[in-house]
C-alpha positions in Angstrom: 70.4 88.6 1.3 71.9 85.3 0.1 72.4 85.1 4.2 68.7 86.1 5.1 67.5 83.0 2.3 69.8 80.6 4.2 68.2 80.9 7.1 64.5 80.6 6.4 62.6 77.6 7.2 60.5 76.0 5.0 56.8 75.7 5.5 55.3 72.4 6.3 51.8 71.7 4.7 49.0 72.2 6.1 47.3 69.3 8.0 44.1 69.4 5.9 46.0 68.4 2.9 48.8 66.0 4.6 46.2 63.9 5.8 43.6 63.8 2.7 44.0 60.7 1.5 43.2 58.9 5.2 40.0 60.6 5.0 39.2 60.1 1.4 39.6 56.2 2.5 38.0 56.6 6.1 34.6 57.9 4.0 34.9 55.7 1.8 34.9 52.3 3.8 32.3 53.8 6.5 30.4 54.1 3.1 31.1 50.8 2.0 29.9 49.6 5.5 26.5 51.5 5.2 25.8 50.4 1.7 26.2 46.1 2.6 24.1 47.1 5.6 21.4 48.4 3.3 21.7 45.3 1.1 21.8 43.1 3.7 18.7 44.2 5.0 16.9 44.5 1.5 18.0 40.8 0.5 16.7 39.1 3.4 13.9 40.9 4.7 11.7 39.2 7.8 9.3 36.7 6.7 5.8 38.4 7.4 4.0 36.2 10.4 1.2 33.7 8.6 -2.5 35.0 9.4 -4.5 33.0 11.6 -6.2 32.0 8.4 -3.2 30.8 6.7 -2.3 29.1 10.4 -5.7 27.2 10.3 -5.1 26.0 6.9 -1.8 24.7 7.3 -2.6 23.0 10.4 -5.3 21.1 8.9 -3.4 20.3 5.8 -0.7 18.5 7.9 -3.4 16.8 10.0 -4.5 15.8 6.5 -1.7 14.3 5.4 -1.1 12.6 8.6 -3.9 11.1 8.4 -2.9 9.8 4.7 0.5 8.8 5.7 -1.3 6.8 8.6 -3.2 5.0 5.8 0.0 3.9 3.9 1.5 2.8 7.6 -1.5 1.0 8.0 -1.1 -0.8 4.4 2.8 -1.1 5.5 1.8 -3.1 8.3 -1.0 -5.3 7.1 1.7 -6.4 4.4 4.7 -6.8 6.7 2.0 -8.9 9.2 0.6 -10.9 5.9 4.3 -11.7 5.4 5.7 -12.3 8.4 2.9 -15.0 8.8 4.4 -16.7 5.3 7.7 -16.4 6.7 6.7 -18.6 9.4 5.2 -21.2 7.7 7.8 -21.2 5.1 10.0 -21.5 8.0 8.5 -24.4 9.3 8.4 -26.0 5.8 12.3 -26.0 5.9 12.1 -27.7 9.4 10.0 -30.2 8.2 12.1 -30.5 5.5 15.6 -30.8 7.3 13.7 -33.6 9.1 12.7 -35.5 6.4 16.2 -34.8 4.6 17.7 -36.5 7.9 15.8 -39.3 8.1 16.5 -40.5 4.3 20.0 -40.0 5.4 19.8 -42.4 8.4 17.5 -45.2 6.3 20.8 -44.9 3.7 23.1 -45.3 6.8 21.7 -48.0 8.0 22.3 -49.6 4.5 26.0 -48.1 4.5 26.1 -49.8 7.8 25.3 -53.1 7.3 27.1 -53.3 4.0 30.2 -52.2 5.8 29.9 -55.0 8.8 29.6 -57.1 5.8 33.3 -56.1 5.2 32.8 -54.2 1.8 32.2 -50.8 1.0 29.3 -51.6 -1.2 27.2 -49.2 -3.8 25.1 -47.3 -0.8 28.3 -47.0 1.4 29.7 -45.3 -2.1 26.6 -42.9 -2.4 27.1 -41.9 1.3 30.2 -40.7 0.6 29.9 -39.4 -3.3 29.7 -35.2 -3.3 26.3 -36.0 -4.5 23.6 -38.7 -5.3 23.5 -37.5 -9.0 27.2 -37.3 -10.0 27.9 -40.8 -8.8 24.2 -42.6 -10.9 25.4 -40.8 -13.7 28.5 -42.7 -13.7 27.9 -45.9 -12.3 25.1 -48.7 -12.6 24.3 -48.1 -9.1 20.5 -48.4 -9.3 20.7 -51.6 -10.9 22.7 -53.0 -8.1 20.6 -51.9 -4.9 17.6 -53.6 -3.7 13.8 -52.2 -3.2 14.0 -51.1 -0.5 17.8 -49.3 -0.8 16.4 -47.7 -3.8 13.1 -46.6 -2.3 15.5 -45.2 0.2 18.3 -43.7 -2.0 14.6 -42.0 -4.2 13.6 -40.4 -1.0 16.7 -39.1 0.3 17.0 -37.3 -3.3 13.5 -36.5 -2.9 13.7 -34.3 0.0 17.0 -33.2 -0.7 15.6 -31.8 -4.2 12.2 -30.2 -1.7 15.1 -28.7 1.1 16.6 -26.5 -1.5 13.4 -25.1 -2.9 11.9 -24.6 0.8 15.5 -22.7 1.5 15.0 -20.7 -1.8 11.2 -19.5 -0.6 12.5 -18.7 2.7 15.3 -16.2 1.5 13.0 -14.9 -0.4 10.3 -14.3 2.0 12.5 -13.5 4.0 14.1 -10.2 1.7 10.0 -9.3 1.1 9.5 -9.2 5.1 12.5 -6.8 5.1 11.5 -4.5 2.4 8.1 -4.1 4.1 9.8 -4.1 7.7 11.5 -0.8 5.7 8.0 0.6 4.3 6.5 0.8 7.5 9.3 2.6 9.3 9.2 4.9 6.4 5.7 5.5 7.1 6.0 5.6 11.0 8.3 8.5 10.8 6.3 10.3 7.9 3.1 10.4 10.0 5.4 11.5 12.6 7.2 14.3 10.8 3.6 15.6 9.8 2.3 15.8 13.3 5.6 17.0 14.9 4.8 20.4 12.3 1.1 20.6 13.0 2.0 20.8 16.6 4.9 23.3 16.3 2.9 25.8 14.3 0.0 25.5 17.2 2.9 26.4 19.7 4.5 29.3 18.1 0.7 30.7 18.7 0.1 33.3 21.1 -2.8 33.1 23.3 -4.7 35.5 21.4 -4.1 34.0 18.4 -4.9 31.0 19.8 -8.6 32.2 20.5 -8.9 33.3 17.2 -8.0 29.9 16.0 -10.3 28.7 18.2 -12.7 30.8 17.1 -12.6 30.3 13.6 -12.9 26.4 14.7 -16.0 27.0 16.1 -17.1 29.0 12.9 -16.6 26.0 11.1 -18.5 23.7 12.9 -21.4 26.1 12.9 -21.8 25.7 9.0 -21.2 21.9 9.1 -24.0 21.7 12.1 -26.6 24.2 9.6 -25.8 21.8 7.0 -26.2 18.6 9.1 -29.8 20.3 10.5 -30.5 20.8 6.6 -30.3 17.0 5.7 -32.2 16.1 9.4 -35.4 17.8 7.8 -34.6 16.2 4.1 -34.1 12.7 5.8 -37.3 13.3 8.4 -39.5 14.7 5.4 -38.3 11.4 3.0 -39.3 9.0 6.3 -42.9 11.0 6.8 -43.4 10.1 3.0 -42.6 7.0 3.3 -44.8 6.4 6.0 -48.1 7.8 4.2 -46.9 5.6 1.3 -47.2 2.4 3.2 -50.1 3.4 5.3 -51.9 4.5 1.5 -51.0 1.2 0.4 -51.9 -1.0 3.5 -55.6 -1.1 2.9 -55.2 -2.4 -0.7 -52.1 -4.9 -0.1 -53.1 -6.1 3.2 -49.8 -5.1 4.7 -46.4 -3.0 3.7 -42.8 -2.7 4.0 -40.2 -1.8 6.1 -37.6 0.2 5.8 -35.4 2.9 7.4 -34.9 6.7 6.5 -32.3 8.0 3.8 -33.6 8.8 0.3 -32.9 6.2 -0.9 -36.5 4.8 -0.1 -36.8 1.8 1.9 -34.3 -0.9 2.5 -34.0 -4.7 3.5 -34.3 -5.7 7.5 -31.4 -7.3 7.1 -28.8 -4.2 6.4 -30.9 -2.1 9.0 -30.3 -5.0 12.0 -26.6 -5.2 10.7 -26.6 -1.1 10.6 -27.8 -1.2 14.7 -25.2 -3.3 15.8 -22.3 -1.3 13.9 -24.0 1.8 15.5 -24.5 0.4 18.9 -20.5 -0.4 18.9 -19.7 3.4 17.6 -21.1 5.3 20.1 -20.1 2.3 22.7 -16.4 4.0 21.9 -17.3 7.6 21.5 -14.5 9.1 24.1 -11.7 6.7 23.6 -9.0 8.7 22.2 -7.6 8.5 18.4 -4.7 6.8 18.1 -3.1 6.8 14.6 -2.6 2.6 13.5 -4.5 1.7 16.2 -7.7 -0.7 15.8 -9.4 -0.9 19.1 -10.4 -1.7 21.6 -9.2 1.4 23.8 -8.1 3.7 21.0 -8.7 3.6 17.4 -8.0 5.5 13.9 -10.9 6.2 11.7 -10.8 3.5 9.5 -9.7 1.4 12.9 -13.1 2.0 14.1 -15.6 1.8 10.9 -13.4 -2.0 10.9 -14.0 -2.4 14.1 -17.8 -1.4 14.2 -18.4 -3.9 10.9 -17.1 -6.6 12.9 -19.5 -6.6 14.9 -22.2 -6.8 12.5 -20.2 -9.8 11.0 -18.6 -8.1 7.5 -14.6 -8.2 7.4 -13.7 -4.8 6.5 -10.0 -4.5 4.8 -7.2 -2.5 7.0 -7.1 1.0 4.8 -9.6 3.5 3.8 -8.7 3.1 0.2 -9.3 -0.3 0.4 -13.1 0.2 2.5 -14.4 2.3 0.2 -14.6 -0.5 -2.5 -16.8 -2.9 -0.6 -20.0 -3.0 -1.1 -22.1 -0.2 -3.2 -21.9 3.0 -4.0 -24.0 5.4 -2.5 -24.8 9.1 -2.7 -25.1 11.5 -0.2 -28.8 12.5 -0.5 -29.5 8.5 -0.4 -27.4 7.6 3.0 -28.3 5.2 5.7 -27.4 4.7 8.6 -24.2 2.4 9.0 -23.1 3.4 5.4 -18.8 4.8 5.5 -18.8 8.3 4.7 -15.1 9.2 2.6 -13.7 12.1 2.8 -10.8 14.2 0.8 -9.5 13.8 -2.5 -6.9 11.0 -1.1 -9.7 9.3 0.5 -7.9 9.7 4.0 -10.2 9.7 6.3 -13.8 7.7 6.9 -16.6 7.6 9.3 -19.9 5.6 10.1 -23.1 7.4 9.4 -26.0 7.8 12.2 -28.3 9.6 10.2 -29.6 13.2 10.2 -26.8 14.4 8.5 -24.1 13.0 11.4 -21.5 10.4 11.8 -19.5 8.5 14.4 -15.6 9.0 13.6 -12.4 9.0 14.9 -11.2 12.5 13.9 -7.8 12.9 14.7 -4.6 13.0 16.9 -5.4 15.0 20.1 -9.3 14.2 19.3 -11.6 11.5 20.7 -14.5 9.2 18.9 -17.0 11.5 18.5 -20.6 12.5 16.9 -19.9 15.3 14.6 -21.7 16.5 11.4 -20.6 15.3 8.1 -20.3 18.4 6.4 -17.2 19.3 8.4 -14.7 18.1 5.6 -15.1 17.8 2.0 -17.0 14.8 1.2 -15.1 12.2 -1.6 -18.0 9.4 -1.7 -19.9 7.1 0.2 -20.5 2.8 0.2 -22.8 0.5 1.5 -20.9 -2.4 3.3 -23.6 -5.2 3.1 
């Protein structure tokens, strides 16, 4: 028996169990995998496309604060031209200067000169070669040994030596304000650029049907600002009809009346009403010409560009910047508007136009838009003035 046992082979284990641990860990990675996957996909899940709405909002947000940042370029540029201006002139200033400075210092050479063919280095030879004018009177008698005329002389050279420096002075620091604001209005540059590059890329990620429904909702818009433009027509064209029974009521009794244009504001001077009809005259003169942002005329303009450029023409200097227009002249509400009065809009006060009565104004609108007649209902009204 002990014989038999000698020669029996031992059983090997089964492959189910000699390999268990390989698939324990197998299962367990492949679970692993699955679970990050699952993560994964619940941490960052796909940003939900923006509604056309939402689209149409943020589109005209950006054009909104272009149109703000084109304001502060504008204000940039008006400051860097203001200064550039002073830098010249102070420039010139030190030319002058320089001149002057040089012709004291050849009336003291012709002194030194003659005092040297005299065969002595006398006292103006000495101040021609001292480090300077003031270190050598305070230590010598100097003045009391020169003539008129050297001392006139030696007084002038001093003079514009003393007006040299402080022209220098004024022109390093003009010079370091023309920079800053050389700085300011490549800052803004870019920032109205950044803002329009966006507007533009969210209108091309649009298909085309989403495109027409953009355009669609555009239209919708400028439906209710053309209802509300029609509403103040009839409010202007009922005020005018009253007006006009008024005077002819009055006539018989006075001998004569007044005249005056529509708005309800009753009637108004000749003289703003001829001023109003050449600012008008210009506007629609430009309707078509493209909007340019910074630009003033004459082939392209921005809005407040064109309500400048129109007020010209009637003779009133309007400043550079919306925010700046809408403190000339007079308030004015929007039941009592005239023709030629600037129409504000938006909170920021970013964008203006000129009103033509009957609820409508000539403006430059935007980038990719031209001068046009449009109702002024079509953005949120901030306040309105009366330039003259």
């Amino acid at each position: 028996m002990p014989t038999l046992a000698s020669h029996r082979k031992s059983r090997s284990r089964t492959g189910v169990r000699a390999n268990t641990p390989a698939v324990g860990f197998t299962t367990a990675a492949l679970a692993s995998v699955t679970l990050l996957s699952t993560q994964s996909a619940t941490a960052a899940p796909a940003e939900p496309k923006p509604s056309i709405e939402e689209v149409q909002k943020k589109v005209d947000d950006l054009y909104r604060q272009a149109g703000t940042a084109t304001q502060q370029y504008n204000k940039a540029k008006e400051a860097t031209d203001t200064q550039r201006k002073s830098v010249d002139r102070v420039l010139d200033d030190v030319a002058k200067s320089a001149d002057k400075v040089n012709e004291a210092r050849r009336s003291l050479g012709t002194y030194a000169a003659a005092q040297y063919r005299a065969g002595a280095v006398g006292p103006t030879a000495a101040l021609m070669f001292a480090d300077s004018p003031e270190s050598y009177f305070e230590q010598t008698q100097l003045m009391d040994r020169l003539t008129d005329r050297q001392q006139e002389a030696v007084e002038d050279f001093q003079k514009e030596q003393r007006s040299a420096a402080k022209q220098r002075v004024k022109a390093t620091k003009s010079l370091e304000t023309l920079t800053q604001s050389q700085a300011s209005l490549k800052a803004g540059k870019q920032k109205v650029q950044n803002k329009l590059a966006a507007a533009r890329s969210l209108l091309s990620d649009l298909t085309a049907e989403e495109k027409a429904r953009l355009a669609a909702l555009e239209r919708k818009k400028e439906e209710e600002a053309r209802r509300k433009a029609e509403a103040k027509a009839k409010e202007e064209a009922a005020e005018r009809k009253r007006q006009e029974e008024a005077r002819q009521e009055e006539a018989p009794a006075t001998g004569g009346g007044t005249t005056g244009s529509g708005g309800g504001s009753g009637a108004t001077d000749g003289t703003y009403a001829a001023k109003a009809e050449k600012v008008l005259a210009f506007a629609r003169a430009q309707i078509g010409k493209p909007y340019v942002w910074g630009a003033t005329g004459p082939s392209s303009y921005d809005c407040s560009g064109l309500t400048g450029a129109a007020w010209k023409e009637a003779g009133v200097q309007l400043p550079r910047t919306t925010w700046d227009q809408v403190k000339v002249g007079k308030r004015v509400a929007t039941a009592d508007l005239l023709p030629g009065d600037l129409v504000f809009f938006y909170d920021d006060i970013s964008h203006v136009g000129i009103y033509k009565g009957d609820g409508k104004m000539i403006h430059a609108p935007k980038p990719g838009a031209n001068v046009r007649e449009e109702s002024i209902y079509y953005m949120p009204i901030y306040g309105s003035v009366r330039p003259a």
